[in-house]
N, C-alpha and C positions, 0 to 999 in steps of 0.2 A: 533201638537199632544196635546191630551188633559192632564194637568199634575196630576199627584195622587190625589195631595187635590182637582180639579172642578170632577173627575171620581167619590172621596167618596162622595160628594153631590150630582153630580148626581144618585150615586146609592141610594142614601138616600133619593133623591126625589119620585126614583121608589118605595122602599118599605113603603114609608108613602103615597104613591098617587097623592104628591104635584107637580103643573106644577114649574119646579125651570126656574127663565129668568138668562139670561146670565151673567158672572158675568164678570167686568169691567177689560181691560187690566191695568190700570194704579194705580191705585186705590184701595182701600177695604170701604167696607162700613157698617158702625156700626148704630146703633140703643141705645138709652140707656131709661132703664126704671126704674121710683122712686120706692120707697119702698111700698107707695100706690098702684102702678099697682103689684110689684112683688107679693102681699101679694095678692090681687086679682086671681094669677094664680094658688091658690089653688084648683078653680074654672076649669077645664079644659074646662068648655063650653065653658066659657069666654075668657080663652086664645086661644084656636082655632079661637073663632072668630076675635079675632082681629089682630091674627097673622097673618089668612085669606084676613083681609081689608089693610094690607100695601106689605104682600110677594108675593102678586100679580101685585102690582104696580112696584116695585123695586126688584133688585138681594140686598142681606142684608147677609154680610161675620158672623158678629159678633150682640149677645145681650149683652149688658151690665145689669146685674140684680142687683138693689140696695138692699146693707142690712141694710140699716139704714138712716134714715131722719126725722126730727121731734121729735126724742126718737122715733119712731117706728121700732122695730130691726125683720126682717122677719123672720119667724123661718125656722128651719136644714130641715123639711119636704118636706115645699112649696118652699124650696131654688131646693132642690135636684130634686124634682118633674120638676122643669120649665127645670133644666140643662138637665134633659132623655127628656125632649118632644124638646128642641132644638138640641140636640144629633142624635136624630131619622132622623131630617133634614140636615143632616149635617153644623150645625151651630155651632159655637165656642160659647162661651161664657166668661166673666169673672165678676167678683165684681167690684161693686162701693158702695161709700160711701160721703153721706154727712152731715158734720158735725154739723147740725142745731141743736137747740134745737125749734126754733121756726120760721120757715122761713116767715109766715106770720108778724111775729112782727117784723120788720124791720132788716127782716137778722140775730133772736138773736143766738149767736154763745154761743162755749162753753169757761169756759175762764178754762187757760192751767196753769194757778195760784192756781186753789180750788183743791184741795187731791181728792174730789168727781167726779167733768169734770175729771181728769185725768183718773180717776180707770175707769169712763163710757168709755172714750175715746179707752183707752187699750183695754176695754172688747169688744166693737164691733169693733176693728182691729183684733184681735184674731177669735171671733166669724165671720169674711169674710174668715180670711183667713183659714181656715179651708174646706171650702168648694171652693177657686179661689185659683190658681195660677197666676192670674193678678188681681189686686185691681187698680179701679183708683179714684182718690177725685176730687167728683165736687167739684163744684166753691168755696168753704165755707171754706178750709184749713186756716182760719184768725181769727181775735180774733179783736172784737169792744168793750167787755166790760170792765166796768172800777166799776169794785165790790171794797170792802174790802181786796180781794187775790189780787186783781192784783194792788191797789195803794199801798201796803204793798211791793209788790216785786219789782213794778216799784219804787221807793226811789227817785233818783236825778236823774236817766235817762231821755230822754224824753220818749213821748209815742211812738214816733216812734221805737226809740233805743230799748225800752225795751218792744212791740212788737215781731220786726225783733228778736231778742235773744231769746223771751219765745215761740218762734214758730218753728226756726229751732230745738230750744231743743225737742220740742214736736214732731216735724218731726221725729229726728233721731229717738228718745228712744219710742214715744210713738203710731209710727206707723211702720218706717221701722223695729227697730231691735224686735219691739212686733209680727209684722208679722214674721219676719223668725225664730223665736223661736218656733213657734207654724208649720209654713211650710217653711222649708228651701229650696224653690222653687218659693217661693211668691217674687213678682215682684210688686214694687210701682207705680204708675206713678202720676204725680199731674197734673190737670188741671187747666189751670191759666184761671179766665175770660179776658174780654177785655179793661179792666179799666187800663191799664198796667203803667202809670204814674202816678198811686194814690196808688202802691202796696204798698208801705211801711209803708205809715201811718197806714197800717191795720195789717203788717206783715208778707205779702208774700216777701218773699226774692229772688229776682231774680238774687244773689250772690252765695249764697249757698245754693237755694231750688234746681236747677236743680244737684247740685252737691250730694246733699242725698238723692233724688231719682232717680229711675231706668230710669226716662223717663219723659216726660213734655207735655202737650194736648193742642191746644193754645184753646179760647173761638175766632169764627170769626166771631159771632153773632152780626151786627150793625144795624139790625129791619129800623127803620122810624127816620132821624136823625132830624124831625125836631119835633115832638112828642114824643117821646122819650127824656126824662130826659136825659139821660144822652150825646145825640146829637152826638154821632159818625158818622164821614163821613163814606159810605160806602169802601173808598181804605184801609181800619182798617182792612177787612175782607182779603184782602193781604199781605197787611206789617205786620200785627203780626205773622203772619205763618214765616214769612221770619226771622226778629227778634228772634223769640225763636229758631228758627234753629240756628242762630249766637250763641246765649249763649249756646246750648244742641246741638254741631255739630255732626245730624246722629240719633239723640232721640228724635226727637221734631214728635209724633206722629202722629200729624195729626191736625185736626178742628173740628169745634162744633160747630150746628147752630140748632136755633129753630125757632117757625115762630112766635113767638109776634113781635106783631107790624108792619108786613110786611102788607102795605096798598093795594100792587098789588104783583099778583103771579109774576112778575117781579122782584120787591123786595127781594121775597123768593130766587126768582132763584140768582139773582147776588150774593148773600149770598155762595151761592152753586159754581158759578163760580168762584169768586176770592180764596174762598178756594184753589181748586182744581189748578189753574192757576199761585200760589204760591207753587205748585210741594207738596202740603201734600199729606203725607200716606196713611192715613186714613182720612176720613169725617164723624162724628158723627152724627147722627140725635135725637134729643131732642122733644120729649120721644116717647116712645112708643105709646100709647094712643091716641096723640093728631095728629098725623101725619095723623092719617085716622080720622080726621076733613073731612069736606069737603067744598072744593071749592065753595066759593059763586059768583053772577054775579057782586058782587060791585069789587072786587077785577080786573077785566079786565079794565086796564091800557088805558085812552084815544085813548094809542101812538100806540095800538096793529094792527089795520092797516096796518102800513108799513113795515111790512115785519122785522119785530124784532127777537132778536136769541129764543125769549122763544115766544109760538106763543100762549097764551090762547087757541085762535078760536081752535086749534089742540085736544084739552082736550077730551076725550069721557066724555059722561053722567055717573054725579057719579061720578069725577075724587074726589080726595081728598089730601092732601101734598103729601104724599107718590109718588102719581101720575107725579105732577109737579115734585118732586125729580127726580123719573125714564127718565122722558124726558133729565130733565137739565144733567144726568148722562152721558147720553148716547149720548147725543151731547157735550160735554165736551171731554169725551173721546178718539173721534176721533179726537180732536184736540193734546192732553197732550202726546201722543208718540212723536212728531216731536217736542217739544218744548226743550231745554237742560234748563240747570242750572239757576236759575234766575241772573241778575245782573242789579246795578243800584251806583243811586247817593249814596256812604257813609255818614252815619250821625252818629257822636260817640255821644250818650248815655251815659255817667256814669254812676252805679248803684246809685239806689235812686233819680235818681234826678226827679225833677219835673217842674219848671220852662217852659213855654211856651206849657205847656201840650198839646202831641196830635198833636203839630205843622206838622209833618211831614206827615199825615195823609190830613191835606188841603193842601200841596203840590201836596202832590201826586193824588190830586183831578185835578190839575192843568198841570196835563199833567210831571211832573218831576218822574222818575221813582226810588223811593226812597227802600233805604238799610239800617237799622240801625241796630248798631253796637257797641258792650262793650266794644271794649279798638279802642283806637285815630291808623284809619290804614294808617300805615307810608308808604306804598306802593303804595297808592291812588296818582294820579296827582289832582286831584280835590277830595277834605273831604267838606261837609256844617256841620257845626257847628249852633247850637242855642242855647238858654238862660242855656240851661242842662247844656252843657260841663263848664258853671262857676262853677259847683259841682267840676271837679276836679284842684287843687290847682297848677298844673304843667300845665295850661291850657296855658297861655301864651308862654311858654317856649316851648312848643308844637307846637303852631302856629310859633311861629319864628325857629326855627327848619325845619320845613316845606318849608316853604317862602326859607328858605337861601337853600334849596337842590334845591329849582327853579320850586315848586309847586304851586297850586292855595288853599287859603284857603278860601272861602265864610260864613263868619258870618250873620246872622240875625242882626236886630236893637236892638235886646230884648237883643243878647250878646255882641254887645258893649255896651251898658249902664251900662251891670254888670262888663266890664274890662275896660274899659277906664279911671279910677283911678286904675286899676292894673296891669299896666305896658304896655299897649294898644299901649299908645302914643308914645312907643318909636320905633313901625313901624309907625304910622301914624297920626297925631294929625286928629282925627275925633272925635265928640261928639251926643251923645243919646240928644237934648237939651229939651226933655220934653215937647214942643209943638208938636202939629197939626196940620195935615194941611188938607180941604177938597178936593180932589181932583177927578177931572171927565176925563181932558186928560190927553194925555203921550205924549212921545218924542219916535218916533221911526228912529232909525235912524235920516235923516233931517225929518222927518216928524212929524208931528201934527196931534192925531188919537186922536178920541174919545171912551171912556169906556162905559161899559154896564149901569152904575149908580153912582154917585159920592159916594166915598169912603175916610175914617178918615186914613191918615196913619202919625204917629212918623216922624218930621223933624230932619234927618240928617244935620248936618252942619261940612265944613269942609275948608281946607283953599286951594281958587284958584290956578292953576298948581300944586299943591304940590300932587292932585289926581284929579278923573275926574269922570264927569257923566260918565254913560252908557247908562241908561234908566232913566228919569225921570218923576215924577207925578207933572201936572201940574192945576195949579188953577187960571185962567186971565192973569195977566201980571207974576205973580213969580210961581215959582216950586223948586222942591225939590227931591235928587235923591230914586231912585227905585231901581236901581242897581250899585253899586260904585266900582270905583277903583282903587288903588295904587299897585305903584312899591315898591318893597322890595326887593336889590338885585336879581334874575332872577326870581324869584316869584311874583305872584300875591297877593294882601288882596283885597279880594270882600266883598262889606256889601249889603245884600240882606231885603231890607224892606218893614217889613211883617205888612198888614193892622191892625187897631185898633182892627178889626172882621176879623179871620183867614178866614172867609169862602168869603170874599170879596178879597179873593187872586183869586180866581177864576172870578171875574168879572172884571180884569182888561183888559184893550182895548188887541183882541188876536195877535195885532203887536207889542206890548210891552210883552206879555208873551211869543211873539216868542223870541224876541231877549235874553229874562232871560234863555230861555229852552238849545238857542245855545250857551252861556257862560257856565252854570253849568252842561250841559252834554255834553260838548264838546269830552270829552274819552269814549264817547260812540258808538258804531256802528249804532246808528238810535238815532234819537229825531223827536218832534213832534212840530208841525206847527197847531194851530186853536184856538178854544175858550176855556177856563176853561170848568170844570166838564167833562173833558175827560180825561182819566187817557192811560198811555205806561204802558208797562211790556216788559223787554228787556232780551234776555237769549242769553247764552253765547255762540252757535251755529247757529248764526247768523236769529235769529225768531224772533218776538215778536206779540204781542197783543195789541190794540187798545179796548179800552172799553167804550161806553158813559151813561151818567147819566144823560145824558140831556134829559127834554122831546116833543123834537123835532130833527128832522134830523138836522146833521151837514156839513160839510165840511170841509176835514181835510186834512191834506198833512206830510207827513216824509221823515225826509232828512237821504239819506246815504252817502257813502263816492261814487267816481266817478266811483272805479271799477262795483261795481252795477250799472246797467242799467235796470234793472229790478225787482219785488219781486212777489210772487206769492201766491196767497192767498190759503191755506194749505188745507180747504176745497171745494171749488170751482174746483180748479186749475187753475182762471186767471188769466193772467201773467199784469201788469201794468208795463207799461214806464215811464222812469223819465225824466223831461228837465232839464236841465243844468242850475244851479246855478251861477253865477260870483261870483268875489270876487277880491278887491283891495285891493292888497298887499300896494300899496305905493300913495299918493293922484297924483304924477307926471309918474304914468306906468298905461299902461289900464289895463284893468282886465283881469283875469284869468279865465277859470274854472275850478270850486272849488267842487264843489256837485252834486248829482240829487236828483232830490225831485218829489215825487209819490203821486198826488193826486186820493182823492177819497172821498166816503160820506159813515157816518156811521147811524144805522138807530137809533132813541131812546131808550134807557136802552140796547141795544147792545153791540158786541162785533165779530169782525175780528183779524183773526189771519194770516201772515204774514210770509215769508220766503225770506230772500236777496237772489239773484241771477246775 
């Protein structure tokens, strides 16, 4: 049956004329446009038409209309004017705001120190809210400058501290409680971009930002990670969604993706898919204007060929963003009912920290199905730990704690070096020792397998029987371990070491990243078997996803436990058989079995979705 709110837009499509496309079971989908296009829709040509070039391509729940960017503050006319012609359609609407003074000049922001920013600040929270009962702040809710006011106020803090403090002040007083003075219905929400390891030197506080506002938007915008400045792995565009859900459990709104930088309409789309495949809300589209771009022929992906989940060749004449969105929508969709709750590897996070930035992000490039997480989860059989967690001071104490309830704790190399004069050694004498080493093979198992391309990783050193390889990087006659292990009372301490280049985690030979995958996700109900740059998503009703970044076909395989004998691929509906895994329990008893494991091949920049059976 069709529910109230798809019946008002459809009746709204009828009496405005408009064909409205279906609107997505799982999902909602937003649109957000600047202060330059809103002030443009003074103009009704101009808005029809361009409303015309994307609400034909895609179903669109919500606009978001900006009142201010740049100092340009739109005025109460063309505000009202856009909210009746969205209205007519049955389209929602609400306020955005970003707080630029000049976005061209390197982000310049307002500073929340000068008596003048303040009063401008207040005035255009007041002046949105007036006309929104939702307000949400782009990317810009930060403060880089360093005037007069703000070395005056900042004193002996550092910049960080006195930052983080002049921002949430400016949060509370001079956006939420300025809003609800003026509408005591006004709803905040702040959008975090995706730099989320560098928030605090700017001031975003991800302690107490999601606590004084109503709600929190993640940025899953990872464009071209090797052109792009700021080099984000595409698995960014999952795990922050996942992340901010952990800090805002139940208000983490949804994603936000634009298309700079996307070299292939594939790009755009993965953008689109890991959003959605990390169970967001909503999925925002950036901007308005530019979405009905159009599609050019450079943009068709070598790898399009074989049969990839985003098909270019599919596009009609004229397609344009908007276009590729509606496809990637609507094939997502059918997948995101069957899927449940996401789960993965825990990684505790401490606020602030930054150390080994992003780490988790080339993991989970790597095929490790990664979860990060605000406070150390004591429930976890297996927590990874990296350079962050030396942020907080009970870090140790923590880990041993752990270990003695008869858990696995996996460290990175990056946090032993930082605890290993902090009381490290009194589970294990291991050492960070500051050399190199180049290496091209591993140790898998008895075996001697070769990598994709020699790679720089940190030598572990540690002392014989007292712990043990697992997996080792090797270079001629010596090596050095890749994955370590000691006893701790019925616990395990795993050191997990992470190349000199995070993204040469993914090149390591894929019978040495098998064996790292079935240690650290051993609590999990699937892991994965094959090469880097294929990532898992594992949910907690026994599905998961398979996604590749590779730009060629692979071959991949996933181990489940032995009750499964089967999984069934959720669009398709073909069932795959597993053969039987052994496993030696003891070097003097044969083996057992232990697993089944289901191969198959995935196509280029793709993506299969999966159900145990």
């Amino acid at each position: 049956m069709m529910s109230f709110l798809r019946f008002a837009r459809f009746a709204a499509g009828l009496v405005s004329g408009a064909t409205l496309l279906t609107a997505y079971d799982n999902f909602e989908v937003a649109v957000y446009t600047r202060a330059y296009e809103v002030r443009q829709m003074a103009d009704p040509a101009w808005l029809e038409s361009h409303w015309g070039a994307i609400s034909s391509e895609l179903h669109i729940d919500k606009v978001y209309l900006e009142t201010h960017r740049d100092l340009i503050i739109v005025d109460a006319a063309t505000l009202e004017a856009a909210k009746a012609f969205f209205a007519a359609r049955g389209i929602e609407t609400a306020g955005g705001i970003t707080f630029t003074i000049d976005e061209p000049n390197r982000f310049e922001t307002f500073s929340y120190s000068n008596p003048e920013h303040r009063a401008k600040v207040q005035e255009i929270v007041e002046h949105t809210a007036r006309h929104f009962d939702e307000i949400i702040l782009d990317d810009f809710f930060f403060t880089s400058t360093k005037s007069t006011h703000d070395i005056a106020a900042k004193g002996d803090r550092t910049w960080t501290d006195y930052r983080l403090d002049v921002m949430a002040e400016a949060g509370q007083h001079l956006v939420v409680d300025a809003a609800r003075a003026i509408n005591p219905r006004a709803r905040v929400i702040i959008k975090y971009p995706n730099w989320y390891d560098h928030f605090s030197a700017l001031g975003f506080d991800l302690q107490r930002g999601p606590q004084i506002f109503d709600g929190v938007h993640s940025g899953t915008e990872t464009r071209n990670a090797v052109t792009s400045a700021q080099h984000l792995q595409p698995y960014l565009s999952y795990n922050i969604i996942r992340y901010f859900e952990n800090l805002a459990p139940g208000r983490n709104g949804g994603g936000w993706v634009d298309i700079f930088a996307s070299s292939t309409t594939d790009r755009y789309a993965e953008q689109l898919e890991l959003t959605l495949l990390a169970k967001a809300r909503e999925i925002a589209l950036f901007q308005f204007d530019i979405i009905a771009n159009p599609i050019t022929p450079a943009m068709r992906g070598a790898w399009q060929d074989q049969s990839t989940s985003f098909d270019y060749d599919a596009l009609p004449a004229g397609a344009n963003f908007a276009t590729v969105a509606g496809q990637t929508f609507a094939a997502v969709d059918r997948v995101l009912g069957a899927l449940g709750e996401p789960i993965g590897l825990q990684s505790y996070k401490p606020f602030h920290s930054t150390q080994e930035a992003f780490l988790q992000n080339f993991l989970g490039m790597a095929g490790l199905p990664m979860d990060i997480v605000p406070t150390f989860p004591t429930a976890e059989p297996i927590v990874l730990l990296t350079a962050q967690a030396a942020q907080d001071p009970a870090i140790v104490e923590k880990i041993t704690t752990h270990l003695t309830a008869g858990k696995t704790v996996v460290i990175t190399s990056g946090l032993l070096r930082e605890l290993q004069d902090r009381g490290l050694q009194h589970i294990a004498e291991l050492e960070h020792s500051g050399r190199v080493a180049l290496v091209h093979d591993y140790t898998a198992g008895r075996r001697l397998v070769h990598g994709e391309k020699p790679i720089l990783i940190p030598q572990i050193t540690y002392r014989t029987n007292d712990s043990w390889e697992l997996v080792s990087g090797i270079d001629g006659p010596n090596g050095w371990p890749l994955l370590h292990d000691a006893d701790y009372l019925d616990g395990q301490l795993q050191i997990l070491t992470i190349p000199e280049n995070f993204a040469d985690f993914s090149a390591i030979a894929p019978e040495a990243l098998d064996l790292i995958r079935a240690q650290l996700t051993a609590h999990l109900p699937v892991r994965l078997e094959g090469p880097g740059k294929i990532s898992l998503f594992v949910y907690d009703n026994g599905t998961f996803v398979v996604q590749s970044f590779r730009d060629e076909p692979a071959d991949v395989a996933v181990v489940v436990d032995l009750v499964h004998a089967q999984i069934e691929d959720i669009v398709s509906g073909e069932h795959l058989s597993g053969e039987v895994r052994m496993a030696f329990r003891r070097w003097d008893q044969p083996p057992t079995p232990d697993k089944h494991a289901m191969a198959f091949s995935i196509a280029p920049h793709s993506y299969r979705a999966f159900r145990l059976k």
